[in-house]
FIFIVO-387667 format. One record per residue: residue number from 1; residue in three letters; x, z, y of N, C-alpha, C, O, CB in turn. Coordinates in steps of 0.02 Angstrom, whole numbers, m for minus. Glycine has a CB too. Example, Ala and Ser with C-alpha at 12.3 -4.5 7.8 and 13.67 -1.06 7.14 Angstrom:
BEGIN
 resi resn    nxx    nzz    nyy   caxx   cazz   cayy    cxx    czz    cyy    oxx    ozz    oyy   cbxx   cbzz   cbyy
    1  ALA    660    390   m284    615    390   m225    660    390   m165    712    423   m166    565    452   m224
    2  SER    642    354   m112    684    357    m53    645    394      2    670    402     57    704    286    m30
***
This chain:
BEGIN
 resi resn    nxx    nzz    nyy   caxx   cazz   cayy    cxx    czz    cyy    oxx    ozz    oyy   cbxx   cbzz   cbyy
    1  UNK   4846   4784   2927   4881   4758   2986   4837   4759   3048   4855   4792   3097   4905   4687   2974
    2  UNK   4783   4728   3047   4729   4741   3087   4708   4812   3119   4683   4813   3175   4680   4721   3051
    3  UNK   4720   4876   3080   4692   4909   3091   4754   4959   3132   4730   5008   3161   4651   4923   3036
    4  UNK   4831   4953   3139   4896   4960   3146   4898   4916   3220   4915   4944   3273   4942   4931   3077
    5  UNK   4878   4845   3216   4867   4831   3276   4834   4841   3340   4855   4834   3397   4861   4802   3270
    6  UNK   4756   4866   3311   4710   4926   3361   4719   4978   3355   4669   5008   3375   4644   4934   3358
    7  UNK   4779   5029   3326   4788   5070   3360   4851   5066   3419   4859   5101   3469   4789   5114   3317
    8  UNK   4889   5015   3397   4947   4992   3448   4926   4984   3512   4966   5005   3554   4978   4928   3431
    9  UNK   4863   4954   3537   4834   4932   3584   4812   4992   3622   4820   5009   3680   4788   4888   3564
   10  UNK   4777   5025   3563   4742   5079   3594   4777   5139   3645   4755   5159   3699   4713   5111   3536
   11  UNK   4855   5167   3602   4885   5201   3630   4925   5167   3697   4953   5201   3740   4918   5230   3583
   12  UNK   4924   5071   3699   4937   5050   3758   4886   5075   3817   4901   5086   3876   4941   4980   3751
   13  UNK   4843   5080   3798   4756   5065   3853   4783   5150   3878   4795   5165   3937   4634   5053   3791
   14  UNK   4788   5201   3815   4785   5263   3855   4842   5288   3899   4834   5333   3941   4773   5312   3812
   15  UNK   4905   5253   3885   4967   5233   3925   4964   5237   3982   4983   5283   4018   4988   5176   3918
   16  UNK   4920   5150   4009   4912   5132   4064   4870   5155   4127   4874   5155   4189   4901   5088   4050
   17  UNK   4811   5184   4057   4760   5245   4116   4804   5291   4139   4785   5317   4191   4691   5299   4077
   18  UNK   4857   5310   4119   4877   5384   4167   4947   5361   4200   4993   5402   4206   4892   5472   4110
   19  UNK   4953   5302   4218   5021   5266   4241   4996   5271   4317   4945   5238   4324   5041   5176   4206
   20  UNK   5012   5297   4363   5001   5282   4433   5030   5229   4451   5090   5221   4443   5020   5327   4474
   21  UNK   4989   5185   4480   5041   5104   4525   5002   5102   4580   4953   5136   4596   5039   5005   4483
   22  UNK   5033   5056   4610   4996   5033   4671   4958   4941   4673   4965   4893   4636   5060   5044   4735
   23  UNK   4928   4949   4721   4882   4865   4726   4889   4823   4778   4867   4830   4835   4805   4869   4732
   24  UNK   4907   4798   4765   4906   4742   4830   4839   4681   4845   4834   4632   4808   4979   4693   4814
   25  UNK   4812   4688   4879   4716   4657   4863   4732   4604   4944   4765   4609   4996   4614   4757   4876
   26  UNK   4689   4558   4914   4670   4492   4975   4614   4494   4984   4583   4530   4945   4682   4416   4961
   27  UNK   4585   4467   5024   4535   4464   5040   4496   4452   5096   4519   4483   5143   4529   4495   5025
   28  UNK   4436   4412   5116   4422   4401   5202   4420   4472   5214   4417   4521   5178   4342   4357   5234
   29  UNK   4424   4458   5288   4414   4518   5351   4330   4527   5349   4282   4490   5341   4445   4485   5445
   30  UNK   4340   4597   5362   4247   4637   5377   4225   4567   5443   4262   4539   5484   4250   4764   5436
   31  UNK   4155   4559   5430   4110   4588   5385   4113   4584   5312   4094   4633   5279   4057   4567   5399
   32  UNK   4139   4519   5278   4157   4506   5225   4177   4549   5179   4179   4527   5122   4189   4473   5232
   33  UNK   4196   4615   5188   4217   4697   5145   4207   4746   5176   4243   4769   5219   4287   4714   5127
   34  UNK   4141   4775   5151   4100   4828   5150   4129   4881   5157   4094   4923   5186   4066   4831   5102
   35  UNK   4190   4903   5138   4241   4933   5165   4278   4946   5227   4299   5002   5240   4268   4918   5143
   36  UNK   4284   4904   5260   4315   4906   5334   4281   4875   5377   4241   4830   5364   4380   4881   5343
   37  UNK   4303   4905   5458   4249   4883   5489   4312   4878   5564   4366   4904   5577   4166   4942   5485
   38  UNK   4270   4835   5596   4305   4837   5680   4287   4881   5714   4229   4890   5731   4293   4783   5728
   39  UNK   4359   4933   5737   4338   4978   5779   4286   4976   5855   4238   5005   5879   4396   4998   5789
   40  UNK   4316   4942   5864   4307   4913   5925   4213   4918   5935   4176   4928   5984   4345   4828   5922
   41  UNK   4203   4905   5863   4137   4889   5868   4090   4955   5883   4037   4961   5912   4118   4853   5804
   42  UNK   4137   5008   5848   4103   5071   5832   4106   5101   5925   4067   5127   5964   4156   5128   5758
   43  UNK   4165   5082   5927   4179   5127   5998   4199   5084   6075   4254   5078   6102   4253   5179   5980
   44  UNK   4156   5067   6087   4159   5020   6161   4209   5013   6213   4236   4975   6253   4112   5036   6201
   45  UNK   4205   5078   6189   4247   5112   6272   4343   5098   6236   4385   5069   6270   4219   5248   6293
   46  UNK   4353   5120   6183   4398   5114   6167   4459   5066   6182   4448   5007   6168   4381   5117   6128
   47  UNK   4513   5081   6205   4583   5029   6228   4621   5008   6172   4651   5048   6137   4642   5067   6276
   48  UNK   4621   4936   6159   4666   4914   6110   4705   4867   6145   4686   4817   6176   4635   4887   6048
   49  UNK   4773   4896   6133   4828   4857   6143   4880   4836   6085   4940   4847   6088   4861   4888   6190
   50  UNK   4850   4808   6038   4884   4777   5962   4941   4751   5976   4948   4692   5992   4844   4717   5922
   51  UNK   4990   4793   5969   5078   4765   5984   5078   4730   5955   5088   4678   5987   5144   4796   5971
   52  UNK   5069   4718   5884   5090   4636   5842   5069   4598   5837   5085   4562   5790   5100   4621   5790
   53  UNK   5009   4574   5888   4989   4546   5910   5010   4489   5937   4997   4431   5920   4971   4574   5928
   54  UNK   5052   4513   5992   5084   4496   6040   5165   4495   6037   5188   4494   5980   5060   4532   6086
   55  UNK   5212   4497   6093   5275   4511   6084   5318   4574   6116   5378   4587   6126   5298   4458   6101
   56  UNK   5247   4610   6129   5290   4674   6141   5302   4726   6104   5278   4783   6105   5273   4703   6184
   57  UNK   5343   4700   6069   5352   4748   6016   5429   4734   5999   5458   4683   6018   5297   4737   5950
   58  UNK   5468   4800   5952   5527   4786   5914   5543   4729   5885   5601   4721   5866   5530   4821   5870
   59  UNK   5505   4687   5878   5535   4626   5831   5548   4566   5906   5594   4525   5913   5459   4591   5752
   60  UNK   5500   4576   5946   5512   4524   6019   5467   4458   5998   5487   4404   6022   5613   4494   6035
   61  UNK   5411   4457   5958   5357   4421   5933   5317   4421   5903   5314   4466   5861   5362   4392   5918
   62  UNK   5270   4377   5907   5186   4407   5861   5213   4411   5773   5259   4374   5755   5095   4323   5869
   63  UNK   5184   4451   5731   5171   4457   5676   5139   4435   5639   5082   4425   5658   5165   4486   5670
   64  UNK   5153   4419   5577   5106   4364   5513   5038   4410   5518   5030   4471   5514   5146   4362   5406
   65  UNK   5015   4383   5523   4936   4425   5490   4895   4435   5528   4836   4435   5511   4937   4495   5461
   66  UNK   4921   4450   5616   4897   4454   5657   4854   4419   5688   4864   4423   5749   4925   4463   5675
   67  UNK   4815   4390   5676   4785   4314   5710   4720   4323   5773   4697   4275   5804   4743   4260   5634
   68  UNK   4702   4381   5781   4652   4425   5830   4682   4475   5857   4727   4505   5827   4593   4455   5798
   69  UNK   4656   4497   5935   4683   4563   5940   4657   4615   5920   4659   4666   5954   4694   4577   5991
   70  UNK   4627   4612   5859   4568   4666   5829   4585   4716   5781   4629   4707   5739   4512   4631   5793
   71  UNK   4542   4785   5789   4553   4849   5773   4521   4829   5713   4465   4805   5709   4528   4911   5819
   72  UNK   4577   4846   5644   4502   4862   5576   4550   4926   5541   4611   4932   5536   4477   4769   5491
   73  UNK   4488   4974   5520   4501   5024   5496   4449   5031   5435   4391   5012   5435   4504   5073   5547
   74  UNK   4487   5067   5376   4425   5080   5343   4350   5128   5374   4349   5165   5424   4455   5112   5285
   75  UNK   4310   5119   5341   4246   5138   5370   4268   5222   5380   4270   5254   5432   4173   5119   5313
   76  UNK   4283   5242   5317   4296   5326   5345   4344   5353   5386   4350   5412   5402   4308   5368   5296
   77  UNK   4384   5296   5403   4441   5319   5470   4424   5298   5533   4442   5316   5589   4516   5288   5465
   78  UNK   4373   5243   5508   4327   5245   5589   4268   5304   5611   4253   5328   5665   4278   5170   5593
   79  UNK   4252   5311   5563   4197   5369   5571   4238   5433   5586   4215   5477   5622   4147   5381   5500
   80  UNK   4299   5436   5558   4350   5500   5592   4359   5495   5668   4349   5542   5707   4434   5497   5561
   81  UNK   4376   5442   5682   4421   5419   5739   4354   5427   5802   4361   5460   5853   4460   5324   5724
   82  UNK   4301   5395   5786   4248   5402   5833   4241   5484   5836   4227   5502   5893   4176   5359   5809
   83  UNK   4245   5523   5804   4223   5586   5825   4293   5607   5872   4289   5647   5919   4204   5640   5754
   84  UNK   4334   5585   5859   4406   5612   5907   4371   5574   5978   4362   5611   6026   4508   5569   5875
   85  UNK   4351   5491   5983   4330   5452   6046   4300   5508   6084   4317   5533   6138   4274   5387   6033
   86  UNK   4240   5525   6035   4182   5544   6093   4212   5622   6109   4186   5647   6159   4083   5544   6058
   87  UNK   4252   5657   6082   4265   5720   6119   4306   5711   6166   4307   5753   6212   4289   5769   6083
   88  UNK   4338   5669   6166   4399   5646   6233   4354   5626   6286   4355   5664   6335   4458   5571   6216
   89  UNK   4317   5579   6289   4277   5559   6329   4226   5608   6378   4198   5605   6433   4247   5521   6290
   90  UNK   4231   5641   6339   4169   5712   6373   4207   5743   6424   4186   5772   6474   4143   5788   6310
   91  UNK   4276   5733   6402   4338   5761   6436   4360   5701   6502   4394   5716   6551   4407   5771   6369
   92  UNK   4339   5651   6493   4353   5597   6533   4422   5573   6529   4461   5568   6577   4338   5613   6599
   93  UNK   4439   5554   6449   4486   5523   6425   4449   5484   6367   4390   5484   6348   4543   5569   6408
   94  UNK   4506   5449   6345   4501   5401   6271   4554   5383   6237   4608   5410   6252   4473   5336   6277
   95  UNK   4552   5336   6186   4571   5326   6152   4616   5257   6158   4582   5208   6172   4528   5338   6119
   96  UNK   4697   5244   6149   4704   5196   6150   4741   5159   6087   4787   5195   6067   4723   5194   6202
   97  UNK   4735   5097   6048   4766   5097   5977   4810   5040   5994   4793   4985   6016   4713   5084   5906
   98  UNK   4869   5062   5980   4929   5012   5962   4935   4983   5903   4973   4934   5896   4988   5039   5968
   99  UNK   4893   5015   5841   4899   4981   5777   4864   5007   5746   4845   5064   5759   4952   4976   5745
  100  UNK   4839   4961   5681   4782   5012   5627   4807   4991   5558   4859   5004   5528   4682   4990   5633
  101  UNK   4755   4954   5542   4760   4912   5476   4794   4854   5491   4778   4809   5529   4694   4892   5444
  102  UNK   4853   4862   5447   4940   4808   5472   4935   4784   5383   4938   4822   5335   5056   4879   5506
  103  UNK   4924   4693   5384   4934   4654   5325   4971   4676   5285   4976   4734   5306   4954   4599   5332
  104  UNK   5004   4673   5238   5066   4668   5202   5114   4631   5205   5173   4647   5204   5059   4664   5155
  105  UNK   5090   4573   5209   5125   4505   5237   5163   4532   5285   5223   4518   5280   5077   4444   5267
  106  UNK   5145   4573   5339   5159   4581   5397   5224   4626   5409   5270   4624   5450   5104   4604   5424
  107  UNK   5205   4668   5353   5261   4748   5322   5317   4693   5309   5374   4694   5332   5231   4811   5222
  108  UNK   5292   4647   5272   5357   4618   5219   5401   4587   5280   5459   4608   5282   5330   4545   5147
  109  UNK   5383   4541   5329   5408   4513   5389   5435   4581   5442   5480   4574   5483   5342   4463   5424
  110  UNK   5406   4630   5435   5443   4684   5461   5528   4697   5437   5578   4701   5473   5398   4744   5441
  111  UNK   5520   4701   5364   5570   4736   5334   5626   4667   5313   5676   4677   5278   5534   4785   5265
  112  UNK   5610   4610   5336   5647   4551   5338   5689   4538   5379   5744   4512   5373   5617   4508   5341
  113  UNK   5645   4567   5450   5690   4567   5522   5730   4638   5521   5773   4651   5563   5636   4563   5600
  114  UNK   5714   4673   5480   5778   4721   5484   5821   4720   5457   5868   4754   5477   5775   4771   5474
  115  UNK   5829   4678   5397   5895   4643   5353   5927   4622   5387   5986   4639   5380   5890   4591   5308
  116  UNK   5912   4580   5438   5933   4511   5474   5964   4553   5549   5933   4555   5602   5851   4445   5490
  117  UNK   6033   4585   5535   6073   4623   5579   6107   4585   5631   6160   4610   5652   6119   4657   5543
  118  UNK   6087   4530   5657   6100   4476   5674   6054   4469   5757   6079   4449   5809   6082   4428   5609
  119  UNK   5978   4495   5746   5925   4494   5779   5935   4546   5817   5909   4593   5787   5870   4492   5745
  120  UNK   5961   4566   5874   5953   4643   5908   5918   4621   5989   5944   4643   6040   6048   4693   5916
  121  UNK   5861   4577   5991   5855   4572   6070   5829   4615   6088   5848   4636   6143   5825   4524   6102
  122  UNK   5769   4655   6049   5749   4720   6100   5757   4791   6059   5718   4835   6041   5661   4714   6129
  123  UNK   5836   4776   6053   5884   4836   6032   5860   4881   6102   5824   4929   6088   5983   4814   6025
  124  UNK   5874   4872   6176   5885   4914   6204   5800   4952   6225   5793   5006   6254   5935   4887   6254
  125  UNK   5746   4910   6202   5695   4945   6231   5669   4984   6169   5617   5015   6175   5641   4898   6267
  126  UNK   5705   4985   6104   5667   5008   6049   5702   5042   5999   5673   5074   5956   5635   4958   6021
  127  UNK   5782   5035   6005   5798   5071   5961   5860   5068   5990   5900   5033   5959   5785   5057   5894
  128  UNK   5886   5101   6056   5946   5113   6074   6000   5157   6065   6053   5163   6097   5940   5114   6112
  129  UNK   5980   5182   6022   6035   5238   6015   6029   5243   5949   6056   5295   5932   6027   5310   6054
  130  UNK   5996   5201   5882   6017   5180   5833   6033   5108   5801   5990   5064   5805   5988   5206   5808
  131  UNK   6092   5096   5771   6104   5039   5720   6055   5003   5691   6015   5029   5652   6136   5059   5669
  132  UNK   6053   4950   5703   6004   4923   5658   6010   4914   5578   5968   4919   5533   5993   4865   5682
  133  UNK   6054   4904   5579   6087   4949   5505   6033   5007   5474   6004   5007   5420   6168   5000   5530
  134  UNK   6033   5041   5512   6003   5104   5500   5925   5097   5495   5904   5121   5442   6024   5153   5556
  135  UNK   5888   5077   5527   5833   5058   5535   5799   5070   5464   5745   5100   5467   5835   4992   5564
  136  UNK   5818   5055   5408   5777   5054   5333   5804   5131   5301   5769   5166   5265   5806   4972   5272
  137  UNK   5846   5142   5313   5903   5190   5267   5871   5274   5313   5867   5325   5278   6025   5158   5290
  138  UNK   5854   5277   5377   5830   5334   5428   5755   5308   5415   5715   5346   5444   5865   5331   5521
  139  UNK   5730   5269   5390   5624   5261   5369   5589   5241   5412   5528   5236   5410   5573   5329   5355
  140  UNK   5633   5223   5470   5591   5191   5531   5544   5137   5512   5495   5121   5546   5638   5159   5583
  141  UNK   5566   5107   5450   5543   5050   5425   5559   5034   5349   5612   5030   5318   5567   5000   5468
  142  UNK   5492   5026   5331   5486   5032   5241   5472   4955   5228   5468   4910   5270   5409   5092   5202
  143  UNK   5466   4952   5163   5423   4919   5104   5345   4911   5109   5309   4862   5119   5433   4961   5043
  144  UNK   5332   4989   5096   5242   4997   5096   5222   5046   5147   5228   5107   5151   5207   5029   5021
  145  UNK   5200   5003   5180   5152   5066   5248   5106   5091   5231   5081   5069   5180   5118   5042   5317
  146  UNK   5080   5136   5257   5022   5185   5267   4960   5132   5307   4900   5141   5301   5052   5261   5323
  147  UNK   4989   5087   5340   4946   5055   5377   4901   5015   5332   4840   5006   5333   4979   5017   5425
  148  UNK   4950   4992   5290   4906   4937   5226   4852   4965   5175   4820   4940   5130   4965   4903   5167
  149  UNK   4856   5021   5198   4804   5068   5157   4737   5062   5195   4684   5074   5166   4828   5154   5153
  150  UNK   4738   5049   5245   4674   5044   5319   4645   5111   5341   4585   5121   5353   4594   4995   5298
  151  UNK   4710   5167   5346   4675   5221   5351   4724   5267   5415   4703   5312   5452   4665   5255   5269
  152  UNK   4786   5243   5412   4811   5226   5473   4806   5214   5532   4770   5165   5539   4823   5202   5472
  153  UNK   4828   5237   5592   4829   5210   5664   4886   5233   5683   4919   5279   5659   4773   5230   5713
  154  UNK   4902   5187   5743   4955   5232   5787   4920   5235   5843   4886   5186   5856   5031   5203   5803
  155  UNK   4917   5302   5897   4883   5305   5963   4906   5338   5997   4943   5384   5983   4826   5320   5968
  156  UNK   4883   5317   6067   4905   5369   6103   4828   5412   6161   4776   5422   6129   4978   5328   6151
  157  UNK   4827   5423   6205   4769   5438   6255   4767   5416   6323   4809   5427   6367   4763   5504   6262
  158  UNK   4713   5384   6328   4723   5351   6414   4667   5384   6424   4626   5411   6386   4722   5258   6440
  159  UNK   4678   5369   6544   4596   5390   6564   4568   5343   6562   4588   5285   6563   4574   5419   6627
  160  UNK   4507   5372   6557   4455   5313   6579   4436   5284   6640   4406   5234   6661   4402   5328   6565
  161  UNK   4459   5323   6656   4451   5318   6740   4497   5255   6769   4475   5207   6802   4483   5396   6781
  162  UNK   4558   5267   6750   4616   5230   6775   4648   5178   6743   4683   5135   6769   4661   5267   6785
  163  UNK   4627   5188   6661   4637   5161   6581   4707   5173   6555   4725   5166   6497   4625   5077   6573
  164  UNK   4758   5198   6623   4820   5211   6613   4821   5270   6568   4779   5315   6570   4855   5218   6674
  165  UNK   4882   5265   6518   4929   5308   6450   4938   5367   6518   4948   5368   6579   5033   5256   6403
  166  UNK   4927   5416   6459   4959   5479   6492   5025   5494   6448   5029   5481   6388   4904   5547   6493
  167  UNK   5080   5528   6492   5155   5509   6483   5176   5545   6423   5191   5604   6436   5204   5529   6547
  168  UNK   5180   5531   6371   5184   5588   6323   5275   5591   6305   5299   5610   6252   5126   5568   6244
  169  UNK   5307   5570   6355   5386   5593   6358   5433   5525   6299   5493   5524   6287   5392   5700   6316
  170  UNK   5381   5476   6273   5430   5416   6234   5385   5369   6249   5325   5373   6265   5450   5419   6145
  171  UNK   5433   5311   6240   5368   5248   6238   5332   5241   6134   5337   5276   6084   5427   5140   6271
  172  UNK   5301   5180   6151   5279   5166   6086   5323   5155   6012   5354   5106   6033   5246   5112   6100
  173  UNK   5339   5160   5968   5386   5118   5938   5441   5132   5934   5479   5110   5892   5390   5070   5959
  174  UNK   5460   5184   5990   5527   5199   6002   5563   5231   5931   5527   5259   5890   5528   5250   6065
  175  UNK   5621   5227   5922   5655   5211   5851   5705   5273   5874   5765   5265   5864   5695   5118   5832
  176  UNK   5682   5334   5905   5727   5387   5916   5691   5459   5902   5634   5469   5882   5754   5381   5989
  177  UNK   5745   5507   5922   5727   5576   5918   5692   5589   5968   5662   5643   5959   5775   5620   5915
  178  UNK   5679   5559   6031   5625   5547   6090   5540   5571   6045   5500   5617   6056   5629   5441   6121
  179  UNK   5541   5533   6012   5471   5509   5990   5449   5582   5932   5390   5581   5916   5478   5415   5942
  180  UNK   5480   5628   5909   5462   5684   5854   5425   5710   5890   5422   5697   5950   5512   5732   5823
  181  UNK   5383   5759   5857   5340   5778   5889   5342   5843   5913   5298   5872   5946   5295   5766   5860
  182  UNK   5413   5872   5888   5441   5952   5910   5512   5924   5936   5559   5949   5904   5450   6022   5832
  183  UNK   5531   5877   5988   5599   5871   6011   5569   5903   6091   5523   5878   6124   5639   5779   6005
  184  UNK   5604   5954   6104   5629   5979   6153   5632   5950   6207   5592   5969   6250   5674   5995   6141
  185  UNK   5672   5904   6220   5696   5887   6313   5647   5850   6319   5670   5794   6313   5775   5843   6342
  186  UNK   5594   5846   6328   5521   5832   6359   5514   5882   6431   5551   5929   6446   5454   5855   6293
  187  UNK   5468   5863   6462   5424   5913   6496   5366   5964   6461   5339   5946   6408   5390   5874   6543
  188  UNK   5353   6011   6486   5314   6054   6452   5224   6030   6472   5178   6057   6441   5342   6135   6478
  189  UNK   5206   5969   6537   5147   5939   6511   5154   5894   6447   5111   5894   6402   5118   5901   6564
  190  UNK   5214   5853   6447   5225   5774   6403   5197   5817   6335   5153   5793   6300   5331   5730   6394
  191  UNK   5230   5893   6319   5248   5929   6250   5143   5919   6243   5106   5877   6217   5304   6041   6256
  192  UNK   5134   5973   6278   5052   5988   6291   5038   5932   6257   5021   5935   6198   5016   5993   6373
  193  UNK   5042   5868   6295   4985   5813   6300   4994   5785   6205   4945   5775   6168   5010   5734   6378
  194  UNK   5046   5780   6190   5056   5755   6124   5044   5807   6069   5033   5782   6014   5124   5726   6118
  195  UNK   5044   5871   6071   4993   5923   6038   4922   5909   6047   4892   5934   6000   5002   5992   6064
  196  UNK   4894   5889   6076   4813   5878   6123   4801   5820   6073   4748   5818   6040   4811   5848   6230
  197  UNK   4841   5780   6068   4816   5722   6023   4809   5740   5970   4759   5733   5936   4851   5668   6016
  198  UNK   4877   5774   5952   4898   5779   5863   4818   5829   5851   4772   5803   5820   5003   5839   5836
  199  UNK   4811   5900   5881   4759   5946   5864   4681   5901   5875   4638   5910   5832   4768   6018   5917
  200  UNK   4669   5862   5921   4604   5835   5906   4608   5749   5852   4565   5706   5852   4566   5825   5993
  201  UNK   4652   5749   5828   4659   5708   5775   4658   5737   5717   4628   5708   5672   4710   5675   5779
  202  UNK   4697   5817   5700   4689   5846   5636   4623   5880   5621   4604   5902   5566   4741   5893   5628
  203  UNK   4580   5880   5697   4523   5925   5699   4468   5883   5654   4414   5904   5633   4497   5943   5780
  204  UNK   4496   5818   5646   4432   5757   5633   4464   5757   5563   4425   5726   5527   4429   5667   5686
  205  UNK   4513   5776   5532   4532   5755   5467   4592   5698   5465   4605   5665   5415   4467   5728   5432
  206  UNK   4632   5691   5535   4677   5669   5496   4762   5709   5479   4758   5767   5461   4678   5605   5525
  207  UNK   4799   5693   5482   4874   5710   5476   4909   5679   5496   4913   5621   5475   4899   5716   5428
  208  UNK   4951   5703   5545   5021   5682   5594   5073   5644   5542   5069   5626   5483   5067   5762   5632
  209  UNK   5119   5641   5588   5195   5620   5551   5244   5647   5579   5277   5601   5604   5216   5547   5550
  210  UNK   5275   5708   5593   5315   5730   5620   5363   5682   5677   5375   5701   5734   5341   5756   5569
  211  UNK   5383   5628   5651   5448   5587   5682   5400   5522   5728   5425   5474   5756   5513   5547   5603
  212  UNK   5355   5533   5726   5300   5488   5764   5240   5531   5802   5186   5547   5778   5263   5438   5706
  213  UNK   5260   5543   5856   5192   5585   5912   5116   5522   5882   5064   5536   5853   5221   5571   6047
  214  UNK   5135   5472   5897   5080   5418   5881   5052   5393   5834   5018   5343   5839   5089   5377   5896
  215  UNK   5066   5434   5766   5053   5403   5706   4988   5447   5659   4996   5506   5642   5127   5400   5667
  216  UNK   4947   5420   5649   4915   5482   5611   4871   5445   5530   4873   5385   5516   4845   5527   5679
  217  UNK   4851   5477   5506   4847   5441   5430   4762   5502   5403   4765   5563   5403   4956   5463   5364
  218  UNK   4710   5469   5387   4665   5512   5376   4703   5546   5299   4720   5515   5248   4584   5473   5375
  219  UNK   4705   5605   5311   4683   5648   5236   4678   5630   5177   4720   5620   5133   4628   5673   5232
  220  UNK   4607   5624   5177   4567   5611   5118   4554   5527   5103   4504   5507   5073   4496   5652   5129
  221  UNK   4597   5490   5125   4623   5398   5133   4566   5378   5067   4555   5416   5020   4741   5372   5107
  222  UNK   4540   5321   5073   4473   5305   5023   4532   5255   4966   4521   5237   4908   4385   5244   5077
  223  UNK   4583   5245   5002   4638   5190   4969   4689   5216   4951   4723   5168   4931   4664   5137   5010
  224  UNK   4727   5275   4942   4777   5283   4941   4830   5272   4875   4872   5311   4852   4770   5332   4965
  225  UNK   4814   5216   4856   4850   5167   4809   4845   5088   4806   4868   5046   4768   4830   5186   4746
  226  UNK   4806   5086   4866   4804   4996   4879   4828   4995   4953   4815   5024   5005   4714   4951   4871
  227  UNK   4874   4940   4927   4894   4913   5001   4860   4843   5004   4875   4803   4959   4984   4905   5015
  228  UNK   4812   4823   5056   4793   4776   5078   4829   4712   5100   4880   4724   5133   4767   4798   5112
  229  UNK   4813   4636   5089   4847   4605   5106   4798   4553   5134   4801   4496   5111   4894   4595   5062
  230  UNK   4743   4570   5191   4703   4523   5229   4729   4495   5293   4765   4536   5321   4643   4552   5244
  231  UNK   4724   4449   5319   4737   4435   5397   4690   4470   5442   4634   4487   5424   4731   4359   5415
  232  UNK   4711   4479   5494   4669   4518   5535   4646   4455   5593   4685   4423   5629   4714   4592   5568
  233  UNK   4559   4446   5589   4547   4384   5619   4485   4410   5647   4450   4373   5682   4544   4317   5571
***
């Protein structure tokens, strides 16, 4: 019986090794994990404007998790991201981040207010020309982000000079066909300027998202089966 029972186990153990899942991990904020680090720290010059932060954003208020206005990325998407900084800069531009590493907590309160069909106050600055209905069912908004992985950003490019966004033909966030990154009724600088990003973002190792000019996700992600669930402090 004993020996019927370790092999029962055994063929469980080799089961579970080849089962792909995902993780959900807690934990303090860097410095506290050797793993991620504040952008901010790496790159000085850098513009952070953390929408969930604050209330400018689709939901029309700050977000769980949010408790700083601070950039954390894993270490190898900061070390990506600084090589994109300093070539912009040479150029006399930079870098500006609307989002990086987003809690889970935070996802989950995302995908709560989109149930809740009830809530439409900044229907018209963020998703006007779709249902909120629609919002989960079209992927505008998931379950598990890319962000909770810490390898994530959304950005766009400002000068340095002026610190002002250069116009890349949508706003942030925007929940339309505005925002793809091959839609047409743009201007032919807006088209330029959001290729300029996407090519010196893929040049560093990461990868676009077609339906988001602003979204980019490193490659070779050090996590890409844990979603994080730290506050950002």
């Amino acid at each position: 019986m004993k020996i019927r029972k370790f092999f029962k186990l055994l063929v469980l153990l080799i089961f579970m090794s080849f089962t792909t899942k995902t993780e959900v991990k807690s934990f303090g904020p860097p410095p506290l994990h050797k793993d991620f680090v504040y952008v901010e720290d790496l790159m000085p010059n850098i513009k952070i404007d953390l929408r969930y932060f604050g209330s400018n954003n689709f939901v029309g208020k700050p977000i769980a998790g949010y408790n700083q206005p601070r950039c954390i990325l894993s270490k190898e998407a900061a070390d990506a991201l600084l090589k994109v900084q300093e070539g912009l800069e040479r150029l006399g531009f930079g870098l500006k981040i609307y989002d990086a590493y987003r809690p889970q907590s935070a996802v989950d309160e995302l995908v709560e207010w989109a149930d809740d069909e009830s809530d439409t106050v900044m229907k018209s600055a963020y998703y006007p020309n779709v249902n909120k209905s629609d919002l989960i069912p079209k992927g505008y908004i998931a379950s598990k982000s890319g962000h909770s992985r810490g390898s994530t950003i959304d950005c766009t490019i400002v000068s340095l000079t002026t610190g002002k966004e250069l116009n890349m033909g949508s706003s942030y966030d925007l929940f339309d066909e505005k925002s793809h990154i091959e839609y047409q009724y743009i201007t032919k600088n807006q088209r330029a300027l959001r290729l300029l990003l996407r090519r010196r973002m893929e040049a560093q190792g990461f990868k676009g998202y077609d339906n988001e000019w602003w979204h980019f996700t490193l490659a070779d992600e050090p996590f890409p089966d844990t979603y994080f669930d730290f506050p950002i402090e």
